[in-house]
Biopython code that builds the backbone (N, CA, C, O; Angstrom):
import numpy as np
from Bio.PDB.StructureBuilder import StructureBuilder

atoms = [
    (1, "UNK", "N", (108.364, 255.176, 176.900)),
    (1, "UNK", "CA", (107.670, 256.252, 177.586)),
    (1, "UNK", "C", (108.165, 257.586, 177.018)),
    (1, "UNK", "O", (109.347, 257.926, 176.960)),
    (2, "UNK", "N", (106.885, 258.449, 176.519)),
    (2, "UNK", "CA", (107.533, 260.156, 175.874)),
    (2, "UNK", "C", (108.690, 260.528, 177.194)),
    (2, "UNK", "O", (108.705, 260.091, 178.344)),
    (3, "UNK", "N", (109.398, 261.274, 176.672)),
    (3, "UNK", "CA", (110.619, 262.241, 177.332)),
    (3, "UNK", "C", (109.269, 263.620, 178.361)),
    (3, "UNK", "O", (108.363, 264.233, 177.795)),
    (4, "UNK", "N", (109.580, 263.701, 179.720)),
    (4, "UNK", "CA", (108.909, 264.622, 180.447)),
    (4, "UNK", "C", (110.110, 265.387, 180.813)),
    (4, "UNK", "O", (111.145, 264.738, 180.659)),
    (5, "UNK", "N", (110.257, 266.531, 181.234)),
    (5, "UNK", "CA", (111.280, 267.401, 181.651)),
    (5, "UNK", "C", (110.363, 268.610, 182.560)),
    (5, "UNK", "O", (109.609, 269.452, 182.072)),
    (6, "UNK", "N", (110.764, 268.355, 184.367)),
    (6, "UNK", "CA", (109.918, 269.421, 185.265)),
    (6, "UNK", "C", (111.046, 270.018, 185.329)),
    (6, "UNK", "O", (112.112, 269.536, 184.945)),
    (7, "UNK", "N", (110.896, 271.059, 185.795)),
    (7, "UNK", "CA", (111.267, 272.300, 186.349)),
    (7, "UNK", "C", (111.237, 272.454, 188.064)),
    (7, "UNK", "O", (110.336, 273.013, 188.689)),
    (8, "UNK", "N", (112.327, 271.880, 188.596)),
    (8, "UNK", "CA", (112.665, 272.030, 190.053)),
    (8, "UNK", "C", (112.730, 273.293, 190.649)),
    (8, "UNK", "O", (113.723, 273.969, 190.382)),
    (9, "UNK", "N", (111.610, 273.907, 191.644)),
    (9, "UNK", "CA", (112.133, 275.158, 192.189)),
    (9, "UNK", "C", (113.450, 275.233, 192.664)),
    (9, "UNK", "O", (113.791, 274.490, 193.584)),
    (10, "UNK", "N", (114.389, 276.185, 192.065)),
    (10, "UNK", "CA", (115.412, 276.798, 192.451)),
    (10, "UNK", "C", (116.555, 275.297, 192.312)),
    (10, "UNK", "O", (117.506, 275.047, 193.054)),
    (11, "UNK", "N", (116.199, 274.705, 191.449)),
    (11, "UNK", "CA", (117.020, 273.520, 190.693)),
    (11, "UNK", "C", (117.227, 273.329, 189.150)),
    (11, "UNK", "O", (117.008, 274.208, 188.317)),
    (12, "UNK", "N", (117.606, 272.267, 188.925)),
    (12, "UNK", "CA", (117.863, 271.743, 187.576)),
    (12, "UNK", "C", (116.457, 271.503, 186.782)),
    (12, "UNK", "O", (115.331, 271.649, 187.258)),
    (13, "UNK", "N", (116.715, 271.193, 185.764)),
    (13, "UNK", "CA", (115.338, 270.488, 185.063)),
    (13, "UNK", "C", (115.792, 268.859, 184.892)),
    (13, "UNK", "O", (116.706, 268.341, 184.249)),
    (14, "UNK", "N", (114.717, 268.280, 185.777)),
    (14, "UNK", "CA", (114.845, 266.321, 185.328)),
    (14, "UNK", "C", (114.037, 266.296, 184.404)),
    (14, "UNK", "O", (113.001, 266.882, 184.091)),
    (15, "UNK", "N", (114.795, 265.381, 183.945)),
    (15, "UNK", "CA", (114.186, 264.948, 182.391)),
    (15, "UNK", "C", (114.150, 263.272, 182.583)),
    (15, "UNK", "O", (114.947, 262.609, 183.246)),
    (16, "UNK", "N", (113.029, 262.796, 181.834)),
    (16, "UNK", "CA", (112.497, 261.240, 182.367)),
    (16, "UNK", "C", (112.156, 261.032, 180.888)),
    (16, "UNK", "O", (111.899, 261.957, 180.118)),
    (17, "UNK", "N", (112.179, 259.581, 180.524)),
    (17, "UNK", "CA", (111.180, 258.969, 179.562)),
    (17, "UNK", "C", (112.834, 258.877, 178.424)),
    (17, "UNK", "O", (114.036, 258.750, 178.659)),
    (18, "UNK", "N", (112.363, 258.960, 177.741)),
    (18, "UNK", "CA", (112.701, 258.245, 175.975)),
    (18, "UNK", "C", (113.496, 259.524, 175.386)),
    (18, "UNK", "O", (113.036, 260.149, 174.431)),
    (19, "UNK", "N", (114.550, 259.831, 175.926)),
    (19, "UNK", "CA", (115.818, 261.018, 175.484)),
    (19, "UNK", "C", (116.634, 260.896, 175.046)),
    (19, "UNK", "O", (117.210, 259.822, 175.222)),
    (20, "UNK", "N", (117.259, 261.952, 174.146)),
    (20, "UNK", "CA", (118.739, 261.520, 174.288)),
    (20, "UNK", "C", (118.982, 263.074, 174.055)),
    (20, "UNK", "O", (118.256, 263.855, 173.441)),
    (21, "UNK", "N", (120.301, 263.351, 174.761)),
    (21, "UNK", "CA", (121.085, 264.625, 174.739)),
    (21, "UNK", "C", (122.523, 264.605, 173.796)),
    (21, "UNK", "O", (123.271, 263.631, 173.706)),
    (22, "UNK", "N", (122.696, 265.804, 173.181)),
    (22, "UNK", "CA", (123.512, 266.097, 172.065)),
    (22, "UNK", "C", (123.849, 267.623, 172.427)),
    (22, "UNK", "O", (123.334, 268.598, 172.976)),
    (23, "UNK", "N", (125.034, 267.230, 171.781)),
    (23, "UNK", "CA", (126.325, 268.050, 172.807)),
    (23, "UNK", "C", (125.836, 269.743, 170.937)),
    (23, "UNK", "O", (125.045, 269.765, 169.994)),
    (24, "UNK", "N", (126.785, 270.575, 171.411)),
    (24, "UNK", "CA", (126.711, 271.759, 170.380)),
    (24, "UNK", "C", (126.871, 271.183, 169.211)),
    (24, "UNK", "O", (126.208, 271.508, 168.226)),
    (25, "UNK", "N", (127.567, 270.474, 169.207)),
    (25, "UNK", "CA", (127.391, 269.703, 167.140)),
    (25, "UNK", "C", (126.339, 268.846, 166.370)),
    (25, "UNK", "O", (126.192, 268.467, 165.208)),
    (26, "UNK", "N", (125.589, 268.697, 167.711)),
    (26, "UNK", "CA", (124.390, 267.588, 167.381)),
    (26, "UNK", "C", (124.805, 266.334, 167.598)),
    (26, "UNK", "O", (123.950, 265.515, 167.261)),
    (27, "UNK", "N", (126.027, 265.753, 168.137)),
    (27, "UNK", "CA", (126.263, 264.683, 168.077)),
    (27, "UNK", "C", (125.906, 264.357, 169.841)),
    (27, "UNK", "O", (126.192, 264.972, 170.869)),
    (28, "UNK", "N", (125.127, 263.048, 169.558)),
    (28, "UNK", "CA", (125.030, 262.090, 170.854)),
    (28, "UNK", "C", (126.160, 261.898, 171.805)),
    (28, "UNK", "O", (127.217, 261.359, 171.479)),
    (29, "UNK", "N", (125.876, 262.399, 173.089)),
    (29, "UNK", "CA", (126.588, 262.449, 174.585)),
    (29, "UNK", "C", (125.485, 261.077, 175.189)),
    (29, "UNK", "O", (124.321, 260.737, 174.979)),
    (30, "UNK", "N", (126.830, 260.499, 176.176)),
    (30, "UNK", "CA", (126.611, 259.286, 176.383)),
    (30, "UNK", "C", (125.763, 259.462, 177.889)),
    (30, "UNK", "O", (126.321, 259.717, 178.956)),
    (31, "UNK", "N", (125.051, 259.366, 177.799)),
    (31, "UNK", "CA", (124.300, 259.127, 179.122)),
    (31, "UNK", "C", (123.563, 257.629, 180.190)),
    (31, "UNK", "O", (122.616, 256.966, 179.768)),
    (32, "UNK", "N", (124.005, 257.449, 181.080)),
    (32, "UNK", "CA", (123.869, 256.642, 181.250)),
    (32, "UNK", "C", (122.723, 256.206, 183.005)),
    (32, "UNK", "O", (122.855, 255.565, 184.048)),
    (33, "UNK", "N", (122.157, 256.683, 182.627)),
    (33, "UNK", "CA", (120.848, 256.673, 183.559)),
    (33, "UNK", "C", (119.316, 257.096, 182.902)),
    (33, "UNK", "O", (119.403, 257.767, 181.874)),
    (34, "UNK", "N", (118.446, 256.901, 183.197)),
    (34, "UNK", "CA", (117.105, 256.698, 182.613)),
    (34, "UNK", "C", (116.263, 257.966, 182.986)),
    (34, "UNK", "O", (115.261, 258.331, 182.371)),
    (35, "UNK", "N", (117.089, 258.909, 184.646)),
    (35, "UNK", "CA", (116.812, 260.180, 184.610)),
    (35, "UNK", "C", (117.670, 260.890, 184.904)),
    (35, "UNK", "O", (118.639, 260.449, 185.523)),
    (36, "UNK", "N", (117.545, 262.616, 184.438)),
    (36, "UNK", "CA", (119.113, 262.703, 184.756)),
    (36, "UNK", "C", (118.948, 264.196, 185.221)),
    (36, "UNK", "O", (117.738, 264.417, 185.173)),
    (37, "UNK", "N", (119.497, 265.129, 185.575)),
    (37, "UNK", "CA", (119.141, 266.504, 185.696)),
    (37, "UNK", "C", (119.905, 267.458, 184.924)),
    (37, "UNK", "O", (121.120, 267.261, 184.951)),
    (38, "UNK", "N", (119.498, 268.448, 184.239)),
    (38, "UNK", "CA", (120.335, 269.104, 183.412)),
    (38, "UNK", "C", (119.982, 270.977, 184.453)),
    (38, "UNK", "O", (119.028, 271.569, 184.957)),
    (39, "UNK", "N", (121.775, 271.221, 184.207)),
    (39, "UNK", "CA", (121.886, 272.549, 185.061)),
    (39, "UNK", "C", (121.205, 273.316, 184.427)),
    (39, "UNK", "O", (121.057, 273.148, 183.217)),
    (40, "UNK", "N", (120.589, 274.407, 185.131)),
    (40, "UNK", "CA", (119.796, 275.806, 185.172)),
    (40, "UNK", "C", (120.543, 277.188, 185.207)),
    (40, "UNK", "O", (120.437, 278.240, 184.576)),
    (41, "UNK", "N", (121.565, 276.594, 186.503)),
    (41, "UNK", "CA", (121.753, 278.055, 186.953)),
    (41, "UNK", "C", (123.144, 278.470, 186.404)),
    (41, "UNK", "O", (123.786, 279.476, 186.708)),
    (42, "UNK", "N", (123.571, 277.204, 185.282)),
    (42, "UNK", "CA", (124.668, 277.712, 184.182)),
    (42, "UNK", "C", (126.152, 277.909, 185.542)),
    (42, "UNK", "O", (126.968, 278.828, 185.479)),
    (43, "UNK", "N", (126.156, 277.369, 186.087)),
    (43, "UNK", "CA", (127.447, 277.236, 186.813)),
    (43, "UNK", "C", (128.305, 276.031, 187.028)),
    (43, "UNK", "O", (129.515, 276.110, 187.239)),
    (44, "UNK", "N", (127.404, 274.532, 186.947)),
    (44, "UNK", "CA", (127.813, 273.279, 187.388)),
    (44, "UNK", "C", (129.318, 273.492, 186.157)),
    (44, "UNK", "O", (129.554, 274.312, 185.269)),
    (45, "UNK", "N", (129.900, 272.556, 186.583)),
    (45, "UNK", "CA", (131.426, 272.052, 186.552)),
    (45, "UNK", "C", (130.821, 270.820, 184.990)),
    (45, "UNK", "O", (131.614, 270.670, 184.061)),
    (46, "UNK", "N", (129.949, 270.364, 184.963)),
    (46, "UNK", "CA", (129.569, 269.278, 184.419)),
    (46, "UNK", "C", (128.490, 269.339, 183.219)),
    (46, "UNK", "O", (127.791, 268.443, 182.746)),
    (47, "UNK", "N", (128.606, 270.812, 182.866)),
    (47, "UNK", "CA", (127.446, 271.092, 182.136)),
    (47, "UNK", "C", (127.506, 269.917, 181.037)),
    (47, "UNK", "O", (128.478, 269.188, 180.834)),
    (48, "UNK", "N", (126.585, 269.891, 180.542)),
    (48, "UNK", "CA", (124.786, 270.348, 180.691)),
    (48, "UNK", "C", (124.041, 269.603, 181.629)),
    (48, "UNK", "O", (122.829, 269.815, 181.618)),
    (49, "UNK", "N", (124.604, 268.541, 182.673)),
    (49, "UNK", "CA", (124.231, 268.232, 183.839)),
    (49, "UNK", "C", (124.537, 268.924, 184.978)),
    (49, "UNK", "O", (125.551, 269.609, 185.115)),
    (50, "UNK", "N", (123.568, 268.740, 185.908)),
    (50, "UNK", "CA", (123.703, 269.379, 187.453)),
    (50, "UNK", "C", (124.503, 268.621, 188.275)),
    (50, "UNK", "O", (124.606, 267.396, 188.223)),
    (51, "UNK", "N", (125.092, 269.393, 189.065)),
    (51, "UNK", "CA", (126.416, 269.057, 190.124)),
    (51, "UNK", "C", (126.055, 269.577, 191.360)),
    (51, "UNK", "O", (126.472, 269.268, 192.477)),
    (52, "UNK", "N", (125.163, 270.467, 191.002)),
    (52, "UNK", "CA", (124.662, 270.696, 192.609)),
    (52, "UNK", "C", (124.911, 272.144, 192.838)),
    (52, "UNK", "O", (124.428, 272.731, 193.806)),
    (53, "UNK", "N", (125.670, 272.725, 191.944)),
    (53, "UNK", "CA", (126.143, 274.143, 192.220)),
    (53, "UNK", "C", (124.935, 275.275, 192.707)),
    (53, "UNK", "O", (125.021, 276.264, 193.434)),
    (54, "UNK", "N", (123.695, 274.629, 191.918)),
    (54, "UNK", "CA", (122.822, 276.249, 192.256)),
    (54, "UNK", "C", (122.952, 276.055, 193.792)),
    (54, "UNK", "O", (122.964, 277.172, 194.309)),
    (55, "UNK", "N", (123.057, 275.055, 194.736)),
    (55, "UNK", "CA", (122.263, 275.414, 195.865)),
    (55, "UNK", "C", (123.725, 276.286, 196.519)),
    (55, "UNK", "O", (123.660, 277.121, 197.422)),
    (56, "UNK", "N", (124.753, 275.939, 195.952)),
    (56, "UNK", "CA", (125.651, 277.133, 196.835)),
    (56, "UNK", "C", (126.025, 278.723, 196.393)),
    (56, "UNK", "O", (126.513, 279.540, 197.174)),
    (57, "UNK", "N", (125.704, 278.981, 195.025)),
    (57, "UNK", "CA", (125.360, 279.884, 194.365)),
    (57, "UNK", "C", (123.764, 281.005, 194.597)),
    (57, "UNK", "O", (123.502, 282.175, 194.319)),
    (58, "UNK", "N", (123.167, 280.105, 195.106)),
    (58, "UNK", "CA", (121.626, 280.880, 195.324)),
    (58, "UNK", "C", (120.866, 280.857, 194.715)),
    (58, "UNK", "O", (119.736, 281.276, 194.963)),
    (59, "UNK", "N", (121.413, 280.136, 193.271)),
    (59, "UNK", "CA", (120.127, 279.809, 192.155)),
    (59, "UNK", "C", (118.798, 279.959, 192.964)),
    (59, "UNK", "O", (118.446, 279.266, 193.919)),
    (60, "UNK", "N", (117.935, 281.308, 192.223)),
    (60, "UNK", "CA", (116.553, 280.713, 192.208)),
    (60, "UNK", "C", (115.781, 281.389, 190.866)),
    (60, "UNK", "O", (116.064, 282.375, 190.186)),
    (61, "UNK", "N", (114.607, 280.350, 190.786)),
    (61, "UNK", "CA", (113.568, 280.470, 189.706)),
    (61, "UNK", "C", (112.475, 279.352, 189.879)),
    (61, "UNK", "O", (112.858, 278.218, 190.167)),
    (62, "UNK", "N", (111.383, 279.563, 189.749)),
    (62, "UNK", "CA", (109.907, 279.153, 190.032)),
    (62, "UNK", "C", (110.463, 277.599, 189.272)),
    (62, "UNK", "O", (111.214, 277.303, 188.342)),
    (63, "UNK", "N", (109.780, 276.999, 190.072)),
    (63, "UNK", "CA", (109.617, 275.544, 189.217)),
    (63, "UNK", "C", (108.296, 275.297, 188.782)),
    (63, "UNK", "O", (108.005, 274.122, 188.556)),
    (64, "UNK", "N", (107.246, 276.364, 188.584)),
    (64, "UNK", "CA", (106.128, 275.737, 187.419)),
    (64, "UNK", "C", (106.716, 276.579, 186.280)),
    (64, "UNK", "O", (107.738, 277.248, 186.130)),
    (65, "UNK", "N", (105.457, 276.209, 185.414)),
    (65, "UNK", "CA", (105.271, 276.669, 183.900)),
    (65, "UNK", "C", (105.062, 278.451, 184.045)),
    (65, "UNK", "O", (104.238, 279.083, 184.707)),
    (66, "UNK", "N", (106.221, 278.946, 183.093)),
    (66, "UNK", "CA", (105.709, 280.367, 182.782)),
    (66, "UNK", "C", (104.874, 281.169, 181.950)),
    (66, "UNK", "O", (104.587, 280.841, 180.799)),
    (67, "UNK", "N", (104.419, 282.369, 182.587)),
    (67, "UNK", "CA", (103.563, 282.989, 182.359)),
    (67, "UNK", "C", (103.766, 283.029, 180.362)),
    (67, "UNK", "O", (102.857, 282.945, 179.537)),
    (68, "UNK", "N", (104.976, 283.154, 180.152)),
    (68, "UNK", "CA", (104.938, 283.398, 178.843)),
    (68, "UNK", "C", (104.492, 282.741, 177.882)),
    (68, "UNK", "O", (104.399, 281.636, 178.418)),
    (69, "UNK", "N", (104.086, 282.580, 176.671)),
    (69, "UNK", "CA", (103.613, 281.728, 175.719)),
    (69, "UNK", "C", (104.853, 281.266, 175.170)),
    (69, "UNK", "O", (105.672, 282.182, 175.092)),
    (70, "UNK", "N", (105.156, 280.461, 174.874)),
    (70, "UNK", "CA", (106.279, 279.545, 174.219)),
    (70, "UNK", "C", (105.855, 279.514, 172.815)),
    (70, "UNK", "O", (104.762, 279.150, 172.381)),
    (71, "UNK", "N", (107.430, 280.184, 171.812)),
    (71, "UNK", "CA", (107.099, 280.078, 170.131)),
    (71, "UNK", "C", (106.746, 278.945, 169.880)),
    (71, "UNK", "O", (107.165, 278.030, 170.588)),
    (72, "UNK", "N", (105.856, 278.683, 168.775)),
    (72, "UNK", "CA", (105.474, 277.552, 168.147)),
    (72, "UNK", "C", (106.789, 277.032, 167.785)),
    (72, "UNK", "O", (107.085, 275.977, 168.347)),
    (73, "UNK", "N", (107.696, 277.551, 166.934)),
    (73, "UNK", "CA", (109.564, 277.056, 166.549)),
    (73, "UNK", "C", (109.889, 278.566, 166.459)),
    (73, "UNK", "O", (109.327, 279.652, 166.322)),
    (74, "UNK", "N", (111.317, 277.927, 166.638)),
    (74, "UNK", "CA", (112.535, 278.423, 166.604)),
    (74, "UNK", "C", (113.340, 278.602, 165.228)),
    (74, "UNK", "O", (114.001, 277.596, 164.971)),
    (75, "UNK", "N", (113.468, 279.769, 164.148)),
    (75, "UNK", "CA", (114.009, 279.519, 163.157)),
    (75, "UNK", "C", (115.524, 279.788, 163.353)),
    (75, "UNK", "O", (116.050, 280.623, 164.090)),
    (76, "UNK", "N", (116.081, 278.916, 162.549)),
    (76, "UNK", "CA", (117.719, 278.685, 162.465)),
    (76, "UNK", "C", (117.983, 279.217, 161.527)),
    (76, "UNK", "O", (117.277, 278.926, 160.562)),
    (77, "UNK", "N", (118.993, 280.151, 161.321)),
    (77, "UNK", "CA", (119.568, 281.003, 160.018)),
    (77, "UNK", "C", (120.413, 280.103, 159.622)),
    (77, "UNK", "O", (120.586, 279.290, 160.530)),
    (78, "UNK", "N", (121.027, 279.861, 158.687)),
    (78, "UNK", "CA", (122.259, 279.319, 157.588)),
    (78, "UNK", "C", (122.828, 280.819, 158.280)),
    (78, "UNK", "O", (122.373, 281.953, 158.428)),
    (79, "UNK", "N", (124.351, 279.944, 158.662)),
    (79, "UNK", "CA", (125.413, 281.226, 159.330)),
    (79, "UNK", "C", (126.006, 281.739, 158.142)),
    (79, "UNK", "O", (127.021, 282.378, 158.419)),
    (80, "UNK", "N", (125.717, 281.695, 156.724)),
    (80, "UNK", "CA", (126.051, 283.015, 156.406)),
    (80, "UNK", "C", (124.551, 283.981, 155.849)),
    (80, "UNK", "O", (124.402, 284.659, 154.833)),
    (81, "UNK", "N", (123.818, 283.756, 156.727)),
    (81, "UNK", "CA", (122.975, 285.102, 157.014)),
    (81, "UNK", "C", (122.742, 285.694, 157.844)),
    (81, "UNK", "O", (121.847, 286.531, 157.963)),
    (82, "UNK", "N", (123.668, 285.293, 158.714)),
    (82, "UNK", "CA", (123.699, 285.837, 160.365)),
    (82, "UNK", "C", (124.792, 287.238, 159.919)),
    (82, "UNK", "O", (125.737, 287.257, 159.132)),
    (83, "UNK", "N", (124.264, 288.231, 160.697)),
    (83, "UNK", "CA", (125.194, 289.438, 160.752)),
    (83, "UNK", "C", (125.892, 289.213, 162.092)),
    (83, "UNK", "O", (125.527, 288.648, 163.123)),
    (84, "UNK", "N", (127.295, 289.996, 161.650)),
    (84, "UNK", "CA", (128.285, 289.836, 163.168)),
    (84, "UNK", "C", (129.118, 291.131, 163.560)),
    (84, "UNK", "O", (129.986, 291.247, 162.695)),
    (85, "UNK", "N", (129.209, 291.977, 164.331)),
    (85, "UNK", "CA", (129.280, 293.307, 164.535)),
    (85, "UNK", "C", (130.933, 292.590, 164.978)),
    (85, "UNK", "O", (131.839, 293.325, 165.374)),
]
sb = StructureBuilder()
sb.init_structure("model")
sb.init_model(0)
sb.init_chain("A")
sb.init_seg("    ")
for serial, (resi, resn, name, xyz) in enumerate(atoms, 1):
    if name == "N":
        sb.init_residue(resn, " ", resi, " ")
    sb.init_atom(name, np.array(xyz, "f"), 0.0, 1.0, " ", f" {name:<3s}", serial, name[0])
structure = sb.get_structure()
């Protein structure tokens, strides 16, 4: 089944279907459930999964789709063409 990922009002995003998550190096983090929730409100203890923190924090943000148009991609620089002040 494709990978789906909603957007919970004033929650995490669940993600369902055919995934896998990779930590900042690109390398595979072990997950072990078929759905799982990944934090939003950038506070959980457990990132890049949810722990529950937004609801004592106050997290909020719409759980549909936003108004904005989403880039077609994302270009990645080779870090030595990145400038660094």
């Amino acid at each position: 089944m494709p990978a789906s990922i909603i957007p919970c009002k004033d929650g995490p995003y669940i993600v369902r279907g055919d995934f896998e998550v990779l930590d900042a190096d690109g390398n595979p983090m072990t997950v072990r459930r078929a759905t799982i929730a990944l934090c939003r409100c950038g506070r959980s203890q457990t990132r890049p999964f949810c722990d529950g923190t937004h609801k004592l924090v106050g997290f909020r943000a719409e759980g549909g789709a936003s108004e904005k148009p989403v880039p077609r991609s994302i270009e990645v620089l080779p870090d030595e063409l990145v400038t660094r002040s």
